[in-house]
C-alpha positions as CSV (number, residue, x, y, z in Angstrom):
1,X,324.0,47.1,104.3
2,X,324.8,49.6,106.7
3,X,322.0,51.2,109.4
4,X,322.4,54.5,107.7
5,X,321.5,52.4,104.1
6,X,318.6,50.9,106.4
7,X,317.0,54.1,107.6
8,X,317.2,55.7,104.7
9,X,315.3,52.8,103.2
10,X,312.5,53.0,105.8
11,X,311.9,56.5,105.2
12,X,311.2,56.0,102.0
13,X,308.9,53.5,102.2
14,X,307.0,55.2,105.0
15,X,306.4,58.4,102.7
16,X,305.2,56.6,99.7
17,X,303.3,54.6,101.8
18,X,301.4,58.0,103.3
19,X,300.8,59.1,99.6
20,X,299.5,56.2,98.9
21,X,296.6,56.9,101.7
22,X,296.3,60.5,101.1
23,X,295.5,59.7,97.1
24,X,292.9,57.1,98.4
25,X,291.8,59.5,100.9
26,X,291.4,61.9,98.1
27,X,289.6,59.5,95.4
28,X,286.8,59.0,98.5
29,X,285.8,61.8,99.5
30,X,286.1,63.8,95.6
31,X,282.5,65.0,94.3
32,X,282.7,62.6,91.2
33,X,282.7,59.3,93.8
34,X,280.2,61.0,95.8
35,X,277.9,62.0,92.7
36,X,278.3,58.1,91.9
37,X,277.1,57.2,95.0
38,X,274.2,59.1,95.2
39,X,272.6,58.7,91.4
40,X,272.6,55.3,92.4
41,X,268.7,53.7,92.9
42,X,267.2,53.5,96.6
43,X,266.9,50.0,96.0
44,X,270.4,49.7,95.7
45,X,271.4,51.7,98.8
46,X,269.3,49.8,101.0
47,X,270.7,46.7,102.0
48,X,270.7,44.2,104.8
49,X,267.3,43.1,106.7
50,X,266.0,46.6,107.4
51,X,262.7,47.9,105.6
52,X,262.3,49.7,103.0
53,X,260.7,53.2,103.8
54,X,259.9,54.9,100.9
55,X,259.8,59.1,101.1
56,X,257.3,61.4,100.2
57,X,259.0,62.7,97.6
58,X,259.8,59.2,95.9
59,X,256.3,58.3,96.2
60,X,255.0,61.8,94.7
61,X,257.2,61.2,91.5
62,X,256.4,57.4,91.3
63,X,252.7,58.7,91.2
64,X,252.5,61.7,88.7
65,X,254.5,58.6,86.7
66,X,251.6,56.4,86.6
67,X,249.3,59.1,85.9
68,X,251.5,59.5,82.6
69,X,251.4,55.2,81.9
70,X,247.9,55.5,82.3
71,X,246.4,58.6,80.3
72,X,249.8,56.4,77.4
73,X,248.8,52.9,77.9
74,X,245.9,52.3,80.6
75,X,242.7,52.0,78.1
76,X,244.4,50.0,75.0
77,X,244.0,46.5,75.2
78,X,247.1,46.9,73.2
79,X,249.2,48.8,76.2
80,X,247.2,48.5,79.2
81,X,249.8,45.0,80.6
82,X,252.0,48.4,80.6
83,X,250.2,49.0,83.8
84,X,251.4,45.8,85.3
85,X,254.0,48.0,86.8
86,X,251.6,49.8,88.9
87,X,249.1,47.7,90.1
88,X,249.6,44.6,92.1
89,X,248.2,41.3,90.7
90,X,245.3,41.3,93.4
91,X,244.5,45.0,92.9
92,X,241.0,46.2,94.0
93,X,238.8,48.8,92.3
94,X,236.0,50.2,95.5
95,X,233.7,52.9,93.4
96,X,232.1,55.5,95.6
97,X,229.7,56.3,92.5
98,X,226.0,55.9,91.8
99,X,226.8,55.1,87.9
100,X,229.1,52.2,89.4
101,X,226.5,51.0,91.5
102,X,228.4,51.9,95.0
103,X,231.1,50.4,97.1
104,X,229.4,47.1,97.1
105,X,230.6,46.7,93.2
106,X,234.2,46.4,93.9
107,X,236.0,44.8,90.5
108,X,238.6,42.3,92.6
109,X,241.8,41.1,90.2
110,X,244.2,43.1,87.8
111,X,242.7,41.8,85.3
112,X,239.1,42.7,85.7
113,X,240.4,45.7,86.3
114,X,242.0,46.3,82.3
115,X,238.7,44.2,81.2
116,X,236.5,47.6,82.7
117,X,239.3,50.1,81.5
118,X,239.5,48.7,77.9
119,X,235.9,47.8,77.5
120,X,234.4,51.1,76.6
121,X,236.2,51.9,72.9
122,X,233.5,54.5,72.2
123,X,235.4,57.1,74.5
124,X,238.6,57.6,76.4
125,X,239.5,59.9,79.1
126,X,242.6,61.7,80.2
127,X,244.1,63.1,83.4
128,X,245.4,66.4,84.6
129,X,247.1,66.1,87.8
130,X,246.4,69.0,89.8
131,X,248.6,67.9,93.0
132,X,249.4,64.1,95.1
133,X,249.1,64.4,98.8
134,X,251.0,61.6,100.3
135,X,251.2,59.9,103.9
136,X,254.5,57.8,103.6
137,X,254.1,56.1,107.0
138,X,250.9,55.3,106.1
139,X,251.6,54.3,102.2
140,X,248.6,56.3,101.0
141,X,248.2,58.9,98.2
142,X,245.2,61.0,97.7
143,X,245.0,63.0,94.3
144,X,243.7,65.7,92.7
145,X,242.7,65.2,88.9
146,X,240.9,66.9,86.4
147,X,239.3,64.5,84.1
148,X,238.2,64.6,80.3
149,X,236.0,62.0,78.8
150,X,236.3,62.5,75.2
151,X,234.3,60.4,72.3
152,X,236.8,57.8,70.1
153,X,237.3,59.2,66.5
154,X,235.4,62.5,67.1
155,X,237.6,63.8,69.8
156,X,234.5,65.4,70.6
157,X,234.2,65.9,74.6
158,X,231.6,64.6,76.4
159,X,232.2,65.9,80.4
160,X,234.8,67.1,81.9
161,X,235.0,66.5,86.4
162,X,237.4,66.6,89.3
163,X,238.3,62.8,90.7
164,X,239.7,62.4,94.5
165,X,241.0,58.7,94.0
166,X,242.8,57.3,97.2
167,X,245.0,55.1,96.5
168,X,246.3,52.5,99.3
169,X,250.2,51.7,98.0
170,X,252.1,48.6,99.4
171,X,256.0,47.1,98.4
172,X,255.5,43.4,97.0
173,X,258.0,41.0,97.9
174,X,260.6,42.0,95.7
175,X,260.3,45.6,97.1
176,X,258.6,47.5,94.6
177,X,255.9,50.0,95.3
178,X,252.5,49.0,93.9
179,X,248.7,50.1,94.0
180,X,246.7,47.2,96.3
181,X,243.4,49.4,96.3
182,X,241.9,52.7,94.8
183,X,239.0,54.1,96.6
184,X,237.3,56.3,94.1
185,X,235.5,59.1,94.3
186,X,234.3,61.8,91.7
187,X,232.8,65.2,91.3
188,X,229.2,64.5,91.5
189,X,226.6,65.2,88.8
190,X,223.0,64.1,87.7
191,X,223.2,60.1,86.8
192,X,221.8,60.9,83.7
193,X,224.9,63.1,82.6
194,X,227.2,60.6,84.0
195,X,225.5,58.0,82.0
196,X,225.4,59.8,78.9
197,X,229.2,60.4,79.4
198,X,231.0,56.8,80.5
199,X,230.0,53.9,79.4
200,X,229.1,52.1,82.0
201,X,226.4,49.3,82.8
202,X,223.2,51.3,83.7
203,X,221.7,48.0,85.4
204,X,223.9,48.5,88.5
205,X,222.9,52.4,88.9
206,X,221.8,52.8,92.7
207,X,221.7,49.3,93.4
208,X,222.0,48.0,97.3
209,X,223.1,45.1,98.5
């Protein structure tokens, strides 16, 4: 083979070679491989040993979620394990109501939890969500509901108040964002209309510990 036969051979190898990298270059950077990369799940884009930090606005639209589950699934014995995904198996209920019988009446445990949710099938009540205010450093949520207690069968409704449940969030050890502890707190009104509305045990009204 003669040099000419030689260089001519080198030259083209070298340009396939360079479209070879400009057709990679183009397949990287083109909006369908970067639309692929960015539908894909936070989980999934955070790797390594480096905490996951959850934004505000991932939090905000994990939250009006659960408001949906629970006005769907949360008082059906039935649906209410739907809620597993929400609350963390050692969840804690703190009541800041006289009806409840105060913060010293925490329910402690998932479970007792959906025991007090789906133990009163004489009524139901469903949330509007007027707006979540959310502290992602601090993995709290504080929101704004309208609530309507309404009688099983009739429909008929029996109160309507504003709730300002806190809610302190945490990431369980596979990383997903759960409920450790609602703080609640309600629209105050005369015990007697609050016992005639929820179903509640009246032998824990005021009581101090």
């Amino acid at each position: 083979m003669t040099g000419r036969t030689l260089f001519l051979a080198a030259v083209i190898v070298f340009a396939n070679t360079g479209s070879a990298l400009k057709a990679q270059e183009h397949k990287s950077t083109s909006p369908s491989a970067t639309q692929a990369i960015s539908n894909r799940p936070e989980s999934a884009r955070r790797s390594g040993n480096e905490p996951i930090k959850l934004t505000h606005d991932e939090i905000v639209k994990w939250m009006n979620a659960y408001f949906a589950e629970y006005n769907a699934s949360a008082q059906n014995a039935k649906t209410v394990h739907r809620m597993d995904t929400y609350f963390a198996p050692n969840f804690t209920f703190i009541p800041y109501m006289y009806v409840f019988g105060g913060p010293q009446h925490a329910i402690t445990g998932r479970e007792a939890f959906y025991t007090m949710l789906t133990g009163h099938p004489a009524d139901y009540e469903r949330f509007i969500v007027h707006d979540v205010f959310v502290d992602e450093k601090k993995m709290v949520a504080v929101a704004f509901l309208e609530a309507t207690i309404f009688e099983t069968g009739t429909n008929r409704v029996k109160v309507k108040k504003n709730y300002l449940p806190l809610y302190e969030l945490k990431l369980d050890d596979k990383g997903a964002l759960k409920i450790a502890t609602v703080r609640f707190f309600w629209e105050a009104l005369p015990p007697e209309v609050d016992g005639a509305a929820y179903s509640v045990d009246k032998s824990k009204w005021g009581i101090r510990r």
